[in-house]
C-alpha positions as semicolon CSV with decimal commas, in nm:
position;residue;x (nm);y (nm);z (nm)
1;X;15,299;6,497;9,761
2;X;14,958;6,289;9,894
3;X;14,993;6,538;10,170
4;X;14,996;6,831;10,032
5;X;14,733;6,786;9,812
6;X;14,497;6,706;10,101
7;X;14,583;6,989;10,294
8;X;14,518;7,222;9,932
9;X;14,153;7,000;9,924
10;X;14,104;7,111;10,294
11;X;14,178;7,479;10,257
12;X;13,944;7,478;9,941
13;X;13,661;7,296;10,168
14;X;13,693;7,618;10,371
15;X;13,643;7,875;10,140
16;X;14,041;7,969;10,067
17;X;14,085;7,797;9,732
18;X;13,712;7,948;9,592
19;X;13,705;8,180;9,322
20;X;13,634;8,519;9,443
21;X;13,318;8,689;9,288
22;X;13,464;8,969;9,075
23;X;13,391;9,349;9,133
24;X;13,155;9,343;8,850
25;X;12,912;9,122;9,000
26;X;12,887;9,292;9,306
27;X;12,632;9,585;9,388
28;X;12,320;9,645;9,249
29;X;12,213;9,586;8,926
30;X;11,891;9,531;8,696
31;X;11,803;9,163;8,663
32;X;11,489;8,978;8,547
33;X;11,307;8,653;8,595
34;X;11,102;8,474;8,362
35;X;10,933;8,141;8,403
36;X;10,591;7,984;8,268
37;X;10,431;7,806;8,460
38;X;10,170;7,533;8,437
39;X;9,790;7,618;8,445
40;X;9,558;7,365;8,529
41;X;9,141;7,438;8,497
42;X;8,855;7,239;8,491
43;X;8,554;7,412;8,321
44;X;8,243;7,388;8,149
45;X;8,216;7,483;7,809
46;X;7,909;7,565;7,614
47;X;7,887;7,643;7,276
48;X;7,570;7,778;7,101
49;X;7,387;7,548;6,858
50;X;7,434;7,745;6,565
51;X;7,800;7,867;6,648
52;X;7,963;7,705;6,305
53;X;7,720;8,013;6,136
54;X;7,834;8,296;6,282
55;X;8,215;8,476;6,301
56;X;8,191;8,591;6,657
57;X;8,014;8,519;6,993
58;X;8,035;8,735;7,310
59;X;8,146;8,522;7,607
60;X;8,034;8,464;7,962
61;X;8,294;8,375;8,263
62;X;8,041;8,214;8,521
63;X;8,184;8,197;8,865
64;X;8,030;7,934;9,088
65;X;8,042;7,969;9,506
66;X;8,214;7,837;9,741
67;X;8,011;7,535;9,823
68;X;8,086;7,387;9,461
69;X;8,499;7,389;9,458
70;X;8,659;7,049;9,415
71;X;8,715;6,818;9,135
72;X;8,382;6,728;9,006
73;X;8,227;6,920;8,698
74;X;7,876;6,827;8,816
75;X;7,837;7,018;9,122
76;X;7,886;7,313;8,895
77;X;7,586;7,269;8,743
78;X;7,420;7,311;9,052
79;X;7,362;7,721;9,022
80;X;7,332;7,984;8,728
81;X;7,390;7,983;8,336
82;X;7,538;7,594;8,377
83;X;7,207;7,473;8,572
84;X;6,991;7,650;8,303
85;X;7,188;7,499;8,029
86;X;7,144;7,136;8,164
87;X;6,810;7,240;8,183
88;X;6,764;7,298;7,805
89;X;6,821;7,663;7,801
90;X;6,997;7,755;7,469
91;X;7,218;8,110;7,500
92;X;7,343;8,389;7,242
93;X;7,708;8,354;7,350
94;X;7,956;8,119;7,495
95;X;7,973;8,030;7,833
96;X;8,245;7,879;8,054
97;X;8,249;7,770;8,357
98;X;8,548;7,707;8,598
99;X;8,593;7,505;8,877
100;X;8,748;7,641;9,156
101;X;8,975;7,361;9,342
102;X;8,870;7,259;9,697
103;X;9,126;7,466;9,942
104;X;9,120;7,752;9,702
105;X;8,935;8,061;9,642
106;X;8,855;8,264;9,339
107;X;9,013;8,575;9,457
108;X;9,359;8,370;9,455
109;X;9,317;8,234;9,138
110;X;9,345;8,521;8,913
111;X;9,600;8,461;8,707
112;X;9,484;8,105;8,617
113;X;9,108;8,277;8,522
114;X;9,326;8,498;8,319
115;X;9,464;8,251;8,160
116;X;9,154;8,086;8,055
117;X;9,045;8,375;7,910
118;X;9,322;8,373;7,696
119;X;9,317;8,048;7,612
120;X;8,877;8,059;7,527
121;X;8,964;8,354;7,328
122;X;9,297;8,238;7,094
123;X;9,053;7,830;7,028
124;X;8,718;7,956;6,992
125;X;8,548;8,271;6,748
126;X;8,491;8,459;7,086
127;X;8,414;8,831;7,037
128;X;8,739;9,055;7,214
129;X;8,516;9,326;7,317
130;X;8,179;9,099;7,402
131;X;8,354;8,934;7,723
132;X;8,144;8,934;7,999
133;X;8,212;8,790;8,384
134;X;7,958;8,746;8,629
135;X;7,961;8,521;8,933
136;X;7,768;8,457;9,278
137;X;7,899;8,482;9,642
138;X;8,231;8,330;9,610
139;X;8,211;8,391;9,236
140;X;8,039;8,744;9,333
141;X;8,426;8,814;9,544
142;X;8,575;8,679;9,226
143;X;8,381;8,844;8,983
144;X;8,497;9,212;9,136
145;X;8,856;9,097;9,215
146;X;8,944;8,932;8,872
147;X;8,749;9,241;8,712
148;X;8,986;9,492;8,876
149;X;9,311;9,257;8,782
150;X;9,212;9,308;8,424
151;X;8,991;9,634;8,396
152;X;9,035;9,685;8,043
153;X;8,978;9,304;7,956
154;X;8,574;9,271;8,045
155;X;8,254;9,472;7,852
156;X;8,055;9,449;8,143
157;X;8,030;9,247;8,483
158;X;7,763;9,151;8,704
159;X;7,887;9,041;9,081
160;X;7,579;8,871;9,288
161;X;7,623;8,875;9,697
162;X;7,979;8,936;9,687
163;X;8,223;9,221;9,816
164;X;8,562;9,326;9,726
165;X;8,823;9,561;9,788
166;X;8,784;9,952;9,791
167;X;9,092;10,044;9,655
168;X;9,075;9,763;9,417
169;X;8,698;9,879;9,286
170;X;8,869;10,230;9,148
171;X;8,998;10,110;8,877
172;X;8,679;10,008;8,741
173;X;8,495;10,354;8,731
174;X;8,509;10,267;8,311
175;X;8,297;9,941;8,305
176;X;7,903;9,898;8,320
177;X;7,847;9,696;8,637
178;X;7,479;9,541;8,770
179;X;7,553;9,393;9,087
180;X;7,278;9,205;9,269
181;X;7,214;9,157;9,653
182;X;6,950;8,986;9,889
183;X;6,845;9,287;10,170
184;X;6,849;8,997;10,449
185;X;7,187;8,770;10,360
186;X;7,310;8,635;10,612
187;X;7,605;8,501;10,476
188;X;7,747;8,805;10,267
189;X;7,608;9,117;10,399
190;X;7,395;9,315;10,200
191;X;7,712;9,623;10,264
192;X;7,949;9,442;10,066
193;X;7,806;9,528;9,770
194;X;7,671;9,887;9,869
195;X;7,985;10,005;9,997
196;X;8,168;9,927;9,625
197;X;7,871;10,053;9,489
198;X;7,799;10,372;9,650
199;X;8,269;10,427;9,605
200;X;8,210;10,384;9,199
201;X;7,922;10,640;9,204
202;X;8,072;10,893;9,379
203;X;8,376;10,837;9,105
204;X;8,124;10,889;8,804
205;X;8,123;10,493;8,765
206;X;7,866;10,306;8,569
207;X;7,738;10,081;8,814
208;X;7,412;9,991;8,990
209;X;7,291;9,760;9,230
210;X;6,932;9,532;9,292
211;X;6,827;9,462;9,633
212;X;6,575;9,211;9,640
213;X;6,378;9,319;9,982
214;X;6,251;8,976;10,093
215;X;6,582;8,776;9,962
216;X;6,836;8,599;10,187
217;X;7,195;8,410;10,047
218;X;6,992;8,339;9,745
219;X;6,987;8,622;9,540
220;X;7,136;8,446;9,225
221;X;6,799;8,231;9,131
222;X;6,601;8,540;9,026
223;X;6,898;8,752;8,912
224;X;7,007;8,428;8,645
225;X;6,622;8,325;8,529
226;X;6,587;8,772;8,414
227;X;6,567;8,769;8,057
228;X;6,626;9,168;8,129
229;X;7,007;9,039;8,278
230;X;7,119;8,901;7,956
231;X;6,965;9,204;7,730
232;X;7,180;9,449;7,949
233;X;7,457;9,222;7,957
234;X;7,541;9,205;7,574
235;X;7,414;9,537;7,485
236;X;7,736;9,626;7,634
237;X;8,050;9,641;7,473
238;X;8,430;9,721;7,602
239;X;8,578;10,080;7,492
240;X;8,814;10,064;7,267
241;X;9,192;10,141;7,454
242;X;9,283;10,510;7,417
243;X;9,515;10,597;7,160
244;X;9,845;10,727;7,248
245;X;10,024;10,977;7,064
246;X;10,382;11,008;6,949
């Protein structure tokens, strides 16, 4: 008896004793996977002083470059809306500011910036259709990437010395773009942000670019200190989504 039911172990060790898959669960078939997973951000947040008076703000995404990623909030502060605000500078709207993570880049962080979005919007009186997204090298990459991810999301963006994808920049022929670029950057080259440019033109886009003549990698400094920048920037305001009909 001892032996046989070793041997009937061994033969189901090799396969002869295990169910067989039935012939419904063979083949092809439609199947689905759904998980959540875990989003984790560091960002600046500023509020406007007199945000308890008023229902709704517009919001600004600030993208920082690549030579502030890691794990401390202060380097962010370095460039832009978040050095101005340290500064003293009050602003219209809300502003947040990510930190991108040390071995990362913007550009592969998409759905966590979507996510923030989401989560600024659903905690704080942020205006749907005031959301704005700018950012500078690194940030300027991230700016057009994360815009074309989510083309119907953002009222207006405004990439400085960055570049993106062609195919990418089509779907964004709909959305009032300033882009920003030094003539002599050595770093990003001043075609980058042409070649997007001169694509969402030629597609009826509403887009334009400055070239400052004399500026290098810096382009940001000027572009960020323009009271004319944040005038354009919330005069705009996303389309409502088309309406489908039955």
């Amino acid at each position: 008896m001892r032996k046989t039911s070793l041997l009937f172990a061994f033969a189901f060790l090799l396969g002869f004793g295990a169910p067989r898959t039935s012939a419904e669960e063979t083949g092809q078939r439609p199947a689905q996977l759904e998980t959540q997973v875990p989003v984790k951000l560091d960002y600046l947040l500023y509020l406007p002083k007199d945000y308890d008076n008023q229902k709704s703000w517009p919001l600004v995404i600030f993208l920082h470059g690549a030579g502030e990623r890691g794990a401390d909030l202060d380097l962010v502060k370095k460039h832009g809306p978040p050095k101005l605000i340290d500064a003293g500078k009050d602003f219209p709207f809300i502003v947040a500011s990510p930190q991108c993570t040390k071995d990362s880049w913007w550009s592969w962080q998409l759905r966590e910036l979507s996510a923030l979005v989401d989560d600024l919007s659903s905690r704080y009186k942020v205006d749907q259709d005031r959301i704005y997204l700018t950012g500078l090298s690194m940030g300027g990459f991230g700016t057009w990437a994360l815009a074309a991810y989510q083309p119907d999301r953002f009222a207006a963006i405004v990439p400085i010395c960055g570049g993106g994808e062609m195919l990418s920049a089509r779907r964004l022929t709909k959305m009032p773009i300033w882009a920003f670029h030094g003539a002599k950057d050595p770093v990003v080259p001043l075609r980058r942000s042409e070649e997007l440019v001169e694509a969402l033109q030629k597609a009826k886009g509403n887009v334009k670019l400055t070239v400052y003549p004399d500026a290098l990698h810096d382009s940001w400094t000027a572009t960020y200190e323009n009271p004319e920048l944040y005038e354009w920037l919330l005069a705009q305001k996303r389309e409502a989504p088309a309406k489908t009909t039955p």
